[in-house]
C-alpha positions as CSV (number, residue, x, y, z in Angstrom):
1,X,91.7,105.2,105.1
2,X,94.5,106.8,103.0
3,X,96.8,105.5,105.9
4,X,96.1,102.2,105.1
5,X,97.9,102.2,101.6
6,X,101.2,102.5,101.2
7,X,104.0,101.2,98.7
8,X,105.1,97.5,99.8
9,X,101.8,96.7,101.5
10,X,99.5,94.3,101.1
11,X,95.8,95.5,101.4
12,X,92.5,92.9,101.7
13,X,89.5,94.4,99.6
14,X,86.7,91.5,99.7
15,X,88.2,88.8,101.1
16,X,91.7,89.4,98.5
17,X,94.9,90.0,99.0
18,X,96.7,92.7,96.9
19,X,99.9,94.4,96.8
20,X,101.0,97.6,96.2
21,X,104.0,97.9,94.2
22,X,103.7,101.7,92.9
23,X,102.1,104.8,92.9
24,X,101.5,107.7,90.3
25,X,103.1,111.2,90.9
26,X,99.3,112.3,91.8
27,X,99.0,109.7,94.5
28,X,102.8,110.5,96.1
29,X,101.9,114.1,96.1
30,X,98.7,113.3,98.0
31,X,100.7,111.5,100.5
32,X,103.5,114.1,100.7
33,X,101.0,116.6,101.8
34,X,99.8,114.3,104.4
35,X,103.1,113.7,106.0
36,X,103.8,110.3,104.7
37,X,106.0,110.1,101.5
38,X,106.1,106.7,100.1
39,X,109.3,104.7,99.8
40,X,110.1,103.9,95.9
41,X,108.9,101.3,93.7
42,X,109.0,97.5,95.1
43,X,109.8,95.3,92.0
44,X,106.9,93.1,91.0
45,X,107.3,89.3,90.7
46,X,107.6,87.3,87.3
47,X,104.1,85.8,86.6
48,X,104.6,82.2,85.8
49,X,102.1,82.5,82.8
50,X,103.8,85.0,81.2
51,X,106.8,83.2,80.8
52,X,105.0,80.0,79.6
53,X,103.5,82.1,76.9
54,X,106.6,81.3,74.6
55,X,105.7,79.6,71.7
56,X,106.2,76.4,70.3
57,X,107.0,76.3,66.5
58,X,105.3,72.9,65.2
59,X,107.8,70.2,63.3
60,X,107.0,69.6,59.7
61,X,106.4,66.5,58.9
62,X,106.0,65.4,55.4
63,X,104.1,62.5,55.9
64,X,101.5,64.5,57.7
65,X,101.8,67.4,54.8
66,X,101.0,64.7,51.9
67,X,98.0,63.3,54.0
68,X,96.6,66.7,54.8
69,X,96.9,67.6,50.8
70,X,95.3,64.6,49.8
71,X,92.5,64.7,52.7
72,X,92.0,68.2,51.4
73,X,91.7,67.2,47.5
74,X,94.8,68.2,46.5
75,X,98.4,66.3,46.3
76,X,100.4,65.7,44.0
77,X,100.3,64.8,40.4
78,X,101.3,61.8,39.0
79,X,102.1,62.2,34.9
């Protein structure tokens, strides 16, 4: 039922749990004209893989550079 969401709730739809954080200006006009304005926004929690998603630059390491070249075919020249 339309009752059953609302901003800061947390609905079960097969067997999960989900949270309602916002709504779109459709959606709080819907439940204006029922009688049951929604309270504002609820502020959504940092996900933990988004801030693990920061990259690590690799270290150069010229040993590893000269090995690579040389596995490769290439290196350098000796005159």
């Amino acid at each position: 039922m339309p009752q059953d969401f609302a901003v800061g709730t947390d609905v079960a739809i097969l067997a999960r749990q989900f949270r309602i954080y916002d709504m779109d200006e459709y959606s709080r006009e819907f439940y204006e004209r029922l009688g049951q304005p929604q309270p504002p926004a609820c502020g959504c929690p940092v996900d933990n893989f988004e801030t693990s998603k920061i990259p690590i630059l690799p270290k150069k390491d010229p040993e590893m550079l000269q090995y690579m070249e040389k596995k490769l075919g290439g290196g350098k020249v000796l005159s």
